[in-house]
C-alpha positions as CSV (number, residue, x, y, z in Angstrom):
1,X,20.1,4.8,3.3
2,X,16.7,3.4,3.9
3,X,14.6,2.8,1.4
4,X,10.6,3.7,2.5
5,X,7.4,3.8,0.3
6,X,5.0,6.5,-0.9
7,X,1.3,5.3,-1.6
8,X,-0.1,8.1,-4.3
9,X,-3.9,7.0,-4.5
10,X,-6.9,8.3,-6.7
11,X,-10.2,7.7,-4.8
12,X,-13.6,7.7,-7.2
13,X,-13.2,4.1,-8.6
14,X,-9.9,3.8,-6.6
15,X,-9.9,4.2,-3.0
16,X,-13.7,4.3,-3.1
17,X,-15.8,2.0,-4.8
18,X,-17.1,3.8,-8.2
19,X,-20.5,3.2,-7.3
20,X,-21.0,2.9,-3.3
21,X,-17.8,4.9,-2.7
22,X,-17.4,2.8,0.0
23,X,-13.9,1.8,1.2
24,X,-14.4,-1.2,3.8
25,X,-12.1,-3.3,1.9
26,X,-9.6,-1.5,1.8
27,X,-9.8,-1.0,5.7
28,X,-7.4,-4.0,6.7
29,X,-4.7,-2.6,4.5
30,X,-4.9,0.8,5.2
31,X,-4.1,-0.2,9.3
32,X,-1.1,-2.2,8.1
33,X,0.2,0.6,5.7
34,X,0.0,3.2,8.9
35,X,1.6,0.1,11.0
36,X,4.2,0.7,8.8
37,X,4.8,4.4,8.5
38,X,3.7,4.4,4.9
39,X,2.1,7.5,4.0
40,X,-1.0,7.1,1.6
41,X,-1.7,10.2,-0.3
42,X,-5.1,11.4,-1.9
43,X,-4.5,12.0,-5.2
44,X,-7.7,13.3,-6.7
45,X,-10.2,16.0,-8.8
46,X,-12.1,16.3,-5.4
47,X,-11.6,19.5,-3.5
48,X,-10.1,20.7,-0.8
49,X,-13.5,20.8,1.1
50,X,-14.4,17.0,0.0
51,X,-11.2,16.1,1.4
52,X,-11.7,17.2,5.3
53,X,-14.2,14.5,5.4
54,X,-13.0,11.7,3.5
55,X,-9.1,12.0,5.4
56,X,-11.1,11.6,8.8
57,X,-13.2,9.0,7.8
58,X,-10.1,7.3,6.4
59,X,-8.1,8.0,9.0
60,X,-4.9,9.8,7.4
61,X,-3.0,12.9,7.9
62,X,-1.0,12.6,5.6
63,X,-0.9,15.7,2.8
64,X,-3.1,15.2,0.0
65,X,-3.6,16.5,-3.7
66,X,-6.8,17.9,-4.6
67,X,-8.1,18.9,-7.9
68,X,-6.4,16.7,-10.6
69,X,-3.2,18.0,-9.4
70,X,-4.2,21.6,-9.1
71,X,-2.8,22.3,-5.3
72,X,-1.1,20.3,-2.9
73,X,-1.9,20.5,0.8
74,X,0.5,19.6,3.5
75,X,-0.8,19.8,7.4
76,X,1.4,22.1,9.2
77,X,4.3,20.7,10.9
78,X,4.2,17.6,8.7
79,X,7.8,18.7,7.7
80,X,10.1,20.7,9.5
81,X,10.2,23.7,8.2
82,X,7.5,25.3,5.7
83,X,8.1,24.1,2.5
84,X,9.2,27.1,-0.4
85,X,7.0,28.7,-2.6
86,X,3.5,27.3,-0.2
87,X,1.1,29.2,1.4
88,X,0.1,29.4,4.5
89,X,-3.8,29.1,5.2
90,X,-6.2,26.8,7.1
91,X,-3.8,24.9,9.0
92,X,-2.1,23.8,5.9
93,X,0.9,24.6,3.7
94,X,-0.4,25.1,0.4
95,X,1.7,24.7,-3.1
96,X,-0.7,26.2,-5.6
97,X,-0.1,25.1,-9.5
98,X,-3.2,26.4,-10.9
99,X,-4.9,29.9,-11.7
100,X,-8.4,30.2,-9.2
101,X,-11.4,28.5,-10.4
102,X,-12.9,31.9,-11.5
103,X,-10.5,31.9,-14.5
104,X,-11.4,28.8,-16.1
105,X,-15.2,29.9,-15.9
106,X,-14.2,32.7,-17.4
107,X,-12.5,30.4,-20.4
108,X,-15.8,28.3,-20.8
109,X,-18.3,31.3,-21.1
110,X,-16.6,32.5,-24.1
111,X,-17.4,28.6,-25.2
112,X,-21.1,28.8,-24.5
113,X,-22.1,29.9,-27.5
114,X,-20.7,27.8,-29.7
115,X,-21.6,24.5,-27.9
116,X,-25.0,25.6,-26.5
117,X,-26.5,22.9,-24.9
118,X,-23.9,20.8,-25.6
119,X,-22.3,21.3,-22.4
120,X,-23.2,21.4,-18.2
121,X,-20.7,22.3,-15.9
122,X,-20.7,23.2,-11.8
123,X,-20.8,26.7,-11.2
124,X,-24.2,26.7,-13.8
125,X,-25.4,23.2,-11.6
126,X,-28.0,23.0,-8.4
127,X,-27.0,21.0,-5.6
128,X,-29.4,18.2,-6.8
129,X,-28.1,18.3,-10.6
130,X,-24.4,17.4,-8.9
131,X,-26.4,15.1,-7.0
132,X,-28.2,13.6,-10.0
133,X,-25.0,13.4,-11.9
134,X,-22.5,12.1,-9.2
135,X,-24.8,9.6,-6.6
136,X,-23.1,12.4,-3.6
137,X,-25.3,13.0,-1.0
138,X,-27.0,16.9,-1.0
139,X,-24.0,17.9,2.0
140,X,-21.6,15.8,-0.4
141,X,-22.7,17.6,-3.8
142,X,-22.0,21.0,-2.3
143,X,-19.0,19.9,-1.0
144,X,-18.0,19.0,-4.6
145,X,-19.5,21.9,-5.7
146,X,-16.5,24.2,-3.6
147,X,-14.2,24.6,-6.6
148,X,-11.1,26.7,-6.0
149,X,-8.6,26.1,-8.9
150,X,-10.4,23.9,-11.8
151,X,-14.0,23.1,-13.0
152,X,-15.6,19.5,-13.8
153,X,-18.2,19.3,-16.7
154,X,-20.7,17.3,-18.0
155,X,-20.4,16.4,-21.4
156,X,-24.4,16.3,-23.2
157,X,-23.5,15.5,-26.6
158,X,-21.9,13.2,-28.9
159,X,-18.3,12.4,-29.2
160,X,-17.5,14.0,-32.9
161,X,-18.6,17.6,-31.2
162,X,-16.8,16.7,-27.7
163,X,-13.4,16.7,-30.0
164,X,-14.1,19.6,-31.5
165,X,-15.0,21.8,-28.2
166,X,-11.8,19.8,-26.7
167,X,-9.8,21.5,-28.8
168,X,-11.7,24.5,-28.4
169,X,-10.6,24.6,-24.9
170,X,-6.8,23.9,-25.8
171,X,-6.5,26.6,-27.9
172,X,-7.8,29.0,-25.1
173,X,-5.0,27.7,-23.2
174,X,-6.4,24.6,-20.8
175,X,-5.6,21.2,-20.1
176,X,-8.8,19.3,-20.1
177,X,-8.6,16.4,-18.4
178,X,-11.5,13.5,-18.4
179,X,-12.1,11.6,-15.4
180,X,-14.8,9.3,-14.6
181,X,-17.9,11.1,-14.9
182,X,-16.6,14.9,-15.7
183,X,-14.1,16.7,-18.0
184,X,-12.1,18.2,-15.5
185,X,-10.8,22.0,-17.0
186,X,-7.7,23.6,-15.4
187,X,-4.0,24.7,-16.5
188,X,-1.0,23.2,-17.2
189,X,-0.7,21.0,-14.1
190,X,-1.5,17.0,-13.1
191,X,-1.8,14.4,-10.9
192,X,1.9,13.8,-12.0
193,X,3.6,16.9,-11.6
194,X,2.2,17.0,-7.9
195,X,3.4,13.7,-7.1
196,X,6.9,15.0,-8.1
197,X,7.2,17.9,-6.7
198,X,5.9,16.1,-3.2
199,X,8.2,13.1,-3.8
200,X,10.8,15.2,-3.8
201,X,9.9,17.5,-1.2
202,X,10.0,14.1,1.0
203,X,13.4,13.1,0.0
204,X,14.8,17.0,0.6
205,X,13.4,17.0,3.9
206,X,14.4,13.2,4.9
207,X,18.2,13.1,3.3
208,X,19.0,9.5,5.1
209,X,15.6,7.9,2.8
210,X,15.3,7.3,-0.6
211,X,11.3,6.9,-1.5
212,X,9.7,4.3,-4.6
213,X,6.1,5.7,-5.1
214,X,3.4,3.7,-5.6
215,X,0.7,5.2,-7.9
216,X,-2.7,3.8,-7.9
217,X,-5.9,4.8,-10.2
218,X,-8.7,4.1,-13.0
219,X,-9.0,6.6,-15.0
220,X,-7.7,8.7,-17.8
221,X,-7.0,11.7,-15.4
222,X,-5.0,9.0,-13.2
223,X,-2.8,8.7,-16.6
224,X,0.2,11.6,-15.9
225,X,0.4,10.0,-12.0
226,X,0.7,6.3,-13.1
227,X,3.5,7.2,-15.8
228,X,5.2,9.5,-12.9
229,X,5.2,7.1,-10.6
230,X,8.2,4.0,-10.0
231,X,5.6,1.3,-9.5
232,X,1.6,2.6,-11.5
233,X,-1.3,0.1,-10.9
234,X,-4.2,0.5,-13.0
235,X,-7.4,-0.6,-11.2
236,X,-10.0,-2.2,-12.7
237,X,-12.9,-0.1,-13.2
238,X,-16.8,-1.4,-13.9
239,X,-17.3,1.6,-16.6
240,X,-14.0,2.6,-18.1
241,X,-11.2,0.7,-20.2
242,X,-7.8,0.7,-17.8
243,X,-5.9,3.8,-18.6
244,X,-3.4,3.6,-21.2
245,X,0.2,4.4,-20.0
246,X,3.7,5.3,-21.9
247,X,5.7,3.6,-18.9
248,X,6.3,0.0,-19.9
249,X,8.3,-1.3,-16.4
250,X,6.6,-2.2,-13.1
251,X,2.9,-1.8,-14.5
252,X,0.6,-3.8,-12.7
253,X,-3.4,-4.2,-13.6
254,X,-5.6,-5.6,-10.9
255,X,-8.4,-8.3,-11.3
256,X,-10.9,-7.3,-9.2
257,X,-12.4,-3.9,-8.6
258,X,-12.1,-0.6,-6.5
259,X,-10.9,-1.0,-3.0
260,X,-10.9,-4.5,-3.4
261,X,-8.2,-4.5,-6.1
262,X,-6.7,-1.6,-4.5
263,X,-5.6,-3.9,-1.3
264,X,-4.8,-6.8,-3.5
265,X,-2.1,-4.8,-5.0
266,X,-0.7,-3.1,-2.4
267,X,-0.8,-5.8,-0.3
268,X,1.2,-8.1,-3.3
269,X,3.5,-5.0,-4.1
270,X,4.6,-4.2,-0.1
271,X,3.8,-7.5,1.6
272,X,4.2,-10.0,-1.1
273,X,1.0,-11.2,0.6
């Protein structure tokens, strides 16, 4: 049996630096990891459309998780055979784990009420209010803006009344999740329950490996990914408190920020460099 790795990364304040999203220095590492037939995986609350860019600028085609764990989507002929239960659409297998976007809107309008004013979100948000709110260019902000199975939104008020509408939105049935900037709102799915189902897809289709995943992230909606995964890294983040985790064994915390403590872990983890 050979034993081969699985890199399962976030990007905001992972991958990409929190403020710049920049990911020059993470360059260097990402060449060796492809040297090495390692696949790094977005694992992320961007979408689908967000993602065509980034992967090409990063350099990977490799499948890739979108929305907090909402869909999986696997280029076509990256396996084999098609894997079960996936569609088939835009040159991608697709393994859906959420209802559409439209549902969840659905959820928050009967919310509005309630918590007027207390509460943004995208479909109600101009291109230059994501803008405002995320530092994404105008092209990047509408990209963002292409929901297809959850919504961010942008909390307004104070914490006491975010609890309260929290579990507003649990009783209706969702799984809010907070990331960086947003409360992400979708079903019963996560960055964990993706990075299962793909881990295993990888070992189904490629019998003579066994795979360790790597997880790598910064923030609370990283948390069901880290605890999923055989080896979680928390990375330091300039505005948040490292994610708390259940798993006790092979937790690492980097020093530095972003990218940069993104390649000083993998690099320590992999290369022992």
């Amino acid at each position: 049996m050979n034993n081969s790795i699985l890199v399962f990364s976030d990007l905001d304040g992972t991958l990409l630096d929190h403020h710049t999203y920049s990911f020059s220095a993470a360059v260097p590492t990402l060449s060796k990891l492809a040297e090495h037939d390692i696949p790094v995986i977005p694992t992320t609350s961007k979408t689908y459309a967000e993602l065509k860019q980034i992967r090409n600028d990063l350099g990977l085609d490799t499948p890739f998780i979108v929305e907090n764990g909402a869909a999986i989507f696997i280029p076509i002929g990256f396996f084999t055979e098609q894997p079960k239960d996936t569609v088939e659409k835009n040159g991608f297998w697709i393994k859906e784990f959420s209802k559409p976007v439209s549902y969840w809107r659905a959820l928050l309008g009967q919310l509005k009420t309630d918590f007027e004013g207390k509460f943004n979100h995208f479909a109600n948000m101009s291109t230059s209010e994501i803008v405002d709110a995320t530092g994404l260019s105008d092209e990047q902000a509408e990209q963002a803006g292409a929901r297809e199975y959850g919504e961010p939104i942008l909390w307004l008020s104070d914490q006491d009344t975010k609890i309260q509408f929290l579990k507003a939105l649990e009783r209706l049935g969702a799984k809010p999740l907070q990331g960086g900037r947003f409360l992400h709102l979708s079903g019963q799915c996560d960055k964990g329950k993706a990075l299962l189902w793909l881990k295993e897809l990888f070992e189904i289709t490629h019998s003579d490996n066994t795979y360790t995943s790597i997880a790598l992230g910064d923030g609370q909606n990283d948390v069901a990914m880290l605890n999923a995964a055989d080896i979680a890294v928390r990375i330091l983040s300039p505005v948040n408190e490292p994610p708390t985790l259940t798993k006790e064994n092979d937790v690492h915390t980097t020093k530095r920020f972003g990218p940069e403590g993104w390649a000083d872990s993998l690099n320590q983890i992999i290369f022992n460099c």
